[in-house]
C-alpha positions in Angstrom: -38.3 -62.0 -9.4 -39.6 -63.5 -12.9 -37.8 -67.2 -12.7 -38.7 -70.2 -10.7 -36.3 -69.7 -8.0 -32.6 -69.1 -6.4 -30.4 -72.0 -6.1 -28.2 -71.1 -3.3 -24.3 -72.4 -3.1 -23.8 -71.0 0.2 -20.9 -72.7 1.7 -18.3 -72.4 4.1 -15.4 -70.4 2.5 -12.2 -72.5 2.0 -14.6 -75.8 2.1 -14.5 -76.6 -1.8 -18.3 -74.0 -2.4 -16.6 -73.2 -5.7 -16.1 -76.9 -6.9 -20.3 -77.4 -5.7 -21.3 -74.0 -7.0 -19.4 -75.3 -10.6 -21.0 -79.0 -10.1 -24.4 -76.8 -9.5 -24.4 -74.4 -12.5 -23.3 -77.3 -14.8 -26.5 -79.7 -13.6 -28.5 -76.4 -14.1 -27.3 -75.2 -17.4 -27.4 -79.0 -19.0 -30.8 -79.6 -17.9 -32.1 -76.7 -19.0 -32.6 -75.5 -15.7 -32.2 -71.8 -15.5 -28.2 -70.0 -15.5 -26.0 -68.9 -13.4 -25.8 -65.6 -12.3 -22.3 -65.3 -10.3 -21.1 -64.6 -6.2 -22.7 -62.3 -4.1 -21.7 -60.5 -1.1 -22.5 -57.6 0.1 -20.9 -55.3 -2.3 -22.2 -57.1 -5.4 -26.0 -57.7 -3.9 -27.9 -54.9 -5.5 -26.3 -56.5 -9.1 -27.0 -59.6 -8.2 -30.7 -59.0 -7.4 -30.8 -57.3 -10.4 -29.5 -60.2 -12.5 -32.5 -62.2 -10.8 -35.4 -60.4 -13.0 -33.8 -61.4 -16.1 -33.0 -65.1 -15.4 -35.8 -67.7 -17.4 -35.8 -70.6 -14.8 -33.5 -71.0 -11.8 -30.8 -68.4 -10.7 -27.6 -70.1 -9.3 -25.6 -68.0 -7.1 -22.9 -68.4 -4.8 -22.0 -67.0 -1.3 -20.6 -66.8 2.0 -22.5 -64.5 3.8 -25.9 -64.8 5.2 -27.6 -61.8 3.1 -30.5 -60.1 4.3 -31.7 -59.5 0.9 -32.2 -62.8 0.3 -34.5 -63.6 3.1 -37.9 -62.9 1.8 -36.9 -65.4 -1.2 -35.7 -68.3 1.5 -39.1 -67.5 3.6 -41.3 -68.0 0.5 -39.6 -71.2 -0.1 -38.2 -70.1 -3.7 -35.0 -71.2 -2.5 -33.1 -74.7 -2.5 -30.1 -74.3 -0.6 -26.8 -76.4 -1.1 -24.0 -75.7 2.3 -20.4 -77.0 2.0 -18.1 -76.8 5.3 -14.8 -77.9 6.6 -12.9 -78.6 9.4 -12.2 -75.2 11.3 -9.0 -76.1 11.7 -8.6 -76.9 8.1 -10.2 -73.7 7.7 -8.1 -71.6 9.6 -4.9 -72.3 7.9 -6.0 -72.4 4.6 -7.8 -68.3 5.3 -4.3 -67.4 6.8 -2.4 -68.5 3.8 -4.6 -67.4 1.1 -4.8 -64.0 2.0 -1.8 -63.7 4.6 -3.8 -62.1 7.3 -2.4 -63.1 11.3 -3.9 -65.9 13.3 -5.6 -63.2 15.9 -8.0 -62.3 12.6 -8.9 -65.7 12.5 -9.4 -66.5 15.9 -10.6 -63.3 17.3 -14.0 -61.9 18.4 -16.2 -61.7 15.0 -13.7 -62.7 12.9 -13.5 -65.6 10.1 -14.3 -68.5 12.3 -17.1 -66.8 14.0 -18.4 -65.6 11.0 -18.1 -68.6 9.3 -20.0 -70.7 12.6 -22.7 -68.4 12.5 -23.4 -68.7 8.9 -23.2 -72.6 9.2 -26.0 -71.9 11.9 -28.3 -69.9 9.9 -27.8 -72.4 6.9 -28.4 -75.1 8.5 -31.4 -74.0 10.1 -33.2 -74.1 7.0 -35.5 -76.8 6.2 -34.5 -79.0 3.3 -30.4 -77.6 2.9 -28.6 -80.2 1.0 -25.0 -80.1 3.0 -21.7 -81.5 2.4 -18.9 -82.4 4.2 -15.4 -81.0 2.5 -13.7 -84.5 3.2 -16.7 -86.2 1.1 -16.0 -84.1 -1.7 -12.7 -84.4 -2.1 -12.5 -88.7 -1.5 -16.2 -89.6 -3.2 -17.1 -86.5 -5.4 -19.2 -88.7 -7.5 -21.5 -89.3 -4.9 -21.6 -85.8 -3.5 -22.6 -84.7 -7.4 -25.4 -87.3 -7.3 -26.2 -85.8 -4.0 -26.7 -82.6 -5.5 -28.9 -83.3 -8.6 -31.2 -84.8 -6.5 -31.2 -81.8 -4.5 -32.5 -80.0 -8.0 -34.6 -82.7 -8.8 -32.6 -84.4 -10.9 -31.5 -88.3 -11.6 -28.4 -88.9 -12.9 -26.5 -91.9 -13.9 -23.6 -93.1 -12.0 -21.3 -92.4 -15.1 -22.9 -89.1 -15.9 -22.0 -88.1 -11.8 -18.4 -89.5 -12.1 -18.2 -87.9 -15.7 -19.3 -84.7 -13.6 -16.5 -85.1 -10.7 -14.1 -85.7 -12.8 -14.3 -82.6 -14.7 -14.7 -80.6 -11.7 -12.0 -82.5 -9.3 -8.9 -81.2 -7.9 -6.4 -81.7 -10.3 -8.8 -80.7 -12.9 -9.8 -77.0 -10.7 -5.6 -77.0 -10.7 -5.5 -77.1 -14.4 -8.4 -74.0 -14.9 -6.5 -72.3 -12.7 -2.9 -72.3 -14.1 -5.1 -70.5 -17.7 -6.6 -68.1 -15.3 -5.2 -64.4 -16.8 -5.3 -61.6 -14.3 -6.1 -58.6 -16.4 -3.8 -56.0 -14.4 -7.0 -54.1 -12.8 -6.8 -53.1 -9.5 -5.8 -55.7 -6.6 -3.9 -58.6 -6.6 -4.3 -62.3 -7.4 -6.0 -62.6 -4.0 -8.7 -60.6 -5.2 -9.2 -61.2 -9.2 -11.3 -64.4 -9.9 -12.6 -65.8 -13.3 -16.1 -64.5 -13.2 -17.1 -67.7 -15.0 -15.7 -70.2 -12.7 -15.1 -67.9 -10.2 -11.4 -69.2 -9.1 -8.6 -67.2 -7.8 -5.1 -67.6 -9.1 -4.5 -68.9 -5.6 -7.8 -70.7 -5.2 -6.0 -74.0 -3.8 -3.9 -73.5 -1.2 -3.2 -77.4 0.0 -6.3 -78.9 -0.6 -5.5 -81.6 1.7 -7.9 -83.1 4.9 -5.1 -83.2 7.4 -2.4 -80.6 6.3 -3.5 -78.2 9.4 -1.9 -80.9 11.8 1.6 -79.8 10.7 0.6 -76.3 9.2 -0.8 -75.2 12.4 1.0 -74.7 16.0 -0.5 -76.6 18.6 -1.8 -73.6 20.3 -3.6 -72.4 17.4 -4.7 -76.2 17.9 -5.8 -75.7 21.2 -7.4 -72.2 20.9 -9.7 -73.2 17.8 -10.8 -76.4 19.8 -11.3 -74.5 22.6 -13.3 -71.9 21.1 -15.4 -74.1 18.5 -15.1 -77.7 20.3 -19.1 -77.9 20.1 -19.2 -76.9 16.4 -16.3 -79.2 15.6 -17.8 -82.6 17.5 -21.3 -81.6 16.2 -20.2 -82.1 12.6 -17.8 -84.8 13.4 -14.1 -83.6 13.9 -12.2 -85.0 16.7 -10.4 -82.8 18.9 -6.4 -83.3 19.7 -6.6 -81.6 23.1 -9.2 -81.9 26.1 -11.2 -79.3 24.8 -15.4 -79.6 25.1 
């Protein structure tokens, strides 16, 4: 690796990690930080790690998925590590309607929620991980953008963070969106995203902090709570039921 470092947008998929990963790269590029390089997962890794001995400064990269190419760099410390997440519930509904997959994919052995609980773990687990909480991002981005660029190092003003979040808020994500062009190439809008921006044609789904209330049946209520109850009171999400 020939820059300074990897900054790391690794947060909980359908918790706003585009909107930070965008916030991220913007801090980065106006500073004259380093660039942005783009998501990883495990398809795209081996290009992704070759991107990272061409980058002059910091790297900014987004992902879901705790990547065991990356570990040496986090172990070194040559990594600054910004997490989102969400309420499961919220996170649940929003996975299901996004890429219509059944509620037993969700909930089931290994599937998103465990995934995404276990990657929260290993995130969080690292010293020094900036995290944010999806609800703070959508009712006081300015603050969460402030957050951030002291994460990098950075002091901003108070108009240059609201400045910032208003760019990058929902309406504004809404807006990119609606220009987005899917070329035709193979796969649907579920799977073609802006490479610069990297939002789907079907990025936001409801965007809301409560919708999963209605959108959900109470026993996908009850078996979410009753398999994540510790997770969701550990990061502050009351349960409806007696669960935990």
């Amino acid at each position: 690796m020939q820059g300074q470092g990897i900054i790391l947008c690794c947060g909980m998929i359908r918790s706003a990690s585009t909107l930070q990963y965008q916030v991220v790269a913007d801090l980065v590029k106006r500073s004259r930080l380093g660039q942005s390089i783009g998501y990883a997962d495990r398809q795209s890794i081996p290009e992704v790690m070759q991107k990272l001995d061409r980058v002059a400064g910091f790297a900014v990269v987004k992902t879901h998925e705790v990547l065991p190419e990356l570990d040496p760099f986090i172990e070194q410390g040559l990594v600054r590590l910004l997490y989102s997440f969400r309420d499961l519930r919220a996170v649940a509904l929003s996975v299901m309607r996004k890429w219509e997959i059944p509620f037993a994919h969700v909930i089931g052995r290994n599937g998103w929620l465990d995934t995404a609980v276990a990657s929260s773990t290993r995130w969080l687990s690292v010293p020094g991980v900036c995290a944010s909480r999806y609800e703070d991002m959508v009712l006081a981005l300015p603050g969460e953008v402030t957050k951030w660029a002291y994460a990098l190092g950075l002091n901003i003003r108070r108009g240059q963070a609201e400045e910032l979040a208003a760019r990058y808020c929902i309406e504004a994500q809404r807006d990119r969106i609606r220009m987005i062009q899917n070329p035709g190439e193979a796969g649907g809008p579920t799977e073609y995203f802006d490479p610069e921006s990297l939002l789907h044609p079907n990025h936001i789904i409801d965007g809301s902090l409560e919708g999963w209330k209605i959108g959900l049946e109470k026993w996908q209520i009850r078996q979410i709570e009753g398999r994540f109850s510790r997770w969701l009171l550990d990061h502050g999400y009351q349960l409806t039921s007696a669960a935990g």
